[in-house]
Every structure is written in structure tokens, then in C-alpha cells.
GUROKOL-727970 format. One line per field, with one value per residue (C-alpha): residue number from 1; residue in one letter; chain; x, y, z. Coordinates in steps of 0.25 Angstrom, whole numbers, plus 5000, padded with zeros to 4 digits. Each point is the difference from the previous one (the first is absolute). Example, Ala and Ser with C-alpha at 12.3 -4.5 7.8 and 13.67 -1.06 7.14 Angstrom:
GUROKOL-727970
num <- [1  2] $
residuo <- [A  S] $
cadena <- [A  A] $
xx <- [5049  5006] $
yy <- [4982  5014] $
zz <- [5031  4998] $
end
This chain:
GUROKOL-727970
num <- [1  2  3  4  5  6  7  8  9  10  11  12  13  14  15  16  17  18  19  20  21  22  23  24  25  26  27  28  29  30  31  32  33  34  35  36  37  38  39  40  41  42  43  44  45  46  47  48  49  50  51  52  53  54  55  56  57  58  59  60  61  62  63  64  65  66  67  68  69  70  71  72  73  74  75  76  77  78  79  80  81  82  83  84  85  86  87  88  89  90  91  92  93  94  95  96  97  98  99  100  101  102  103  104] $
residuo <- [X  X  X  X  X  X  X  X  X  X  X  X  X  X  X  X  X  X  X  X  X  X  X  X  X  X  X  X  X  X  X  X  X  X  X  X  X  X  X  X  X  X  X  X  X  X  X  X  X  X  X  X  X  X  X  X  X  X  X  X  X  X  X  X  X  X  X  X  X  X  X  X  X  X  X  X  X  X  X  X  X  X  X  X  X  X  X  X  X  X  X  X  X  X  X  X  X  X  X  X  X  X  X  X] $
cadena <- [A  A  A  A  A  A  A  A  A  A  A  A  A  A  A  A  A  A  A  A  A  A  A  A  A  A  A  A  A  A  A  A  A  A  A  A  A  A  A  A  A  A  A  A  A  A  A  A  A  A  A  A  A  A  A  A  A  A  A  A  A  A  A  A  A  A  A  A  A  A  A  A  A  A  A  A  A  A  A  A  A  A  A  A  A  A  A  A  A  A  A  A  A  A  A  A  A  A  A  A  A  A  A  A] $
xx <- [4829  4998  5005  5010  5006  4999  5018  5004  5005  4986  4995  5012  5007  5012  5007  5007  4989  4989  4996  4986  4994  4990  4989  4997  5007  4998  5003  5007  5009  5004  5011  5006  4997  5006  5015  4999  5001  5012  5008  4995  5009  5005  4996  4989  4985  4992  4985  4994  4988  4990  4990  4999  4998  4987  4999  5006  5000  5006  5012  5002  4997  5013  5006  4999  5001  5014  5005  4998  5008  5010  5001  5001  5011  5007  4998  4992  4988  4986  4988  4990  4990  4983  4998  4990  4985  5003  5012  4996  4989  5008  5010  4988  4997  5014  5000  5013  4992  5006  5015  4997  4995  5012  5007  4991] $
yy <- [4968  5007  5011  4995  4991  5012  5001  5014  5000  5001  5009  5010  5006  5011  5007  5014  5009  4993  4990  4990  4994  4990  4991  5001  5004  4995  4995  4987  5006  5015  4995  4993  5011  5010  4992  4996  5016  5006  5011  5013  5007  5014  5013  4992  5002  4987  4998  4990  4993  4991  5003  4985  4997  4990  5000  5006  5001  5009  4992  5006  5013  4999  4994  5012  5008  4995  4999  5016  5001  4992  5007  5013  4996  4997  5013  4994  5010  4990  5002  4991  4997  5000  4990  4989  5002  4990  5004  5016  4996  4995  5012  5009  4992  5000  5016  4997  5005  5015  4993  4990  5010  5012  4989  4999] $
zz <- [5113  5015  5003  5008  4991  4989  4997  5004  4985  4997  5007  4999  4986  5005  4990  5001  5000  5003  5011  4996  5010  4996  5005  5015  5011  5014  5013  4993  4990  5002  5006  4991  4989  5009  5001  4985  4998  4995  5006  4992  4992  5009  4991  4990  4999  5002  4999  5009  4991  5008  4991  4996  5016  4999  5015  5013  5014  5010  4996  4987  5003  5010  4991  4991  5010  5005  4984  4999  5014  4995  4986  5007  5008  4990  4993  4990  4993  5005  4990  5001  4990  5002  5010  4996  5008  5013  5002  5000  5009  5011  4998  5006  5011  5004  4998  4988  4990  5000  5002  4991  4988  5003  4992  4990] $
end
């Protein structure tokens, strides 16, 4: 199955506290994962794992980039949890990395 065919179900597992994000995230799907997301809960503390992310491009990291907006506006607590290797690499060369990790 190609990424783009991957289901958004697949690729996304919301509950409470935590947001998975799974598989990779590009271009053709990060869309769709974003709408899929559910309004966070005001007050609550979520962490944001992409640690099972097997491939990303700029598209994923604006992806997360634009979920931790939109959890903060929300008031909603961000951590992230430990970034998988390809995706931390393209947080340096977007100069992210120190956002990125003050939600670590």
C-alpha cells in the first residue's frame, strides 16, 4: 500500500492524552491527518508521539508544527515525545529544533 492510499486511521490513533502519529507523513497525506484531528481538550495535557513516523518531509514537520499551534490555542499542555532520527534531522535544517524540543 502507498502512502497515499495509507487510510488516515492508519496512520493516526487520538485519545485524551496522547496523539500517535504513525507511518509517514507527507505532501500527499498531512492533510488529511490534520482535518481527522479532534478538537483538543481546553485545560488537558497531551503528548504528541511521532515516534513511529517511518518517513517525513517538510510536510510533516508543519504538520506538527501546526498541531502544537493549534493545541496551544486551545489552552492545551504540548509535550512532544523523542522524534524519530529523519524527522529530527529536517527540524535542524529548518532551525525548529530548539521550538521543537522546549516541548520535549
Amino acid at each position: 500500500m502507498s502512502e497515499a492510499q495509507a487510510s488516515v486511521s492508519d496512520q493516526l490513533k487520538q485519545e485524551p492524552q496522547r496523539l500517535v502519529l504513525r507511518g509517514a507523513l507527507t505532501m500527499q497525506n498531512v492533510g488529511a491527518i490534520y482535518r481527522s484531528v479532534k478538537p483538543f481538550i481546553a485545560g488537558a495535557q497531551i503528548t504528541i508521539d511521532a515516534s513511529a513516523v517511518t518517513k517525513a518531509d517538510s510536510s510533516g514537520l508543519a504538520l506538527l508544527t501546526a498541531l502544537i499551534r493549534k493545541a496551544r490555542e486551545n489552552k492545551t499542555m504540548v509535550t512532544l515525545a523523542p522524534l524519530p532520527t529523519g524527522l529530527s534531522s529536517i527540524t535542524e535544517i529548518y532551525g525548529l529544533k530548539d521550538i521543537l524540543s522546549a516541548c520535549e
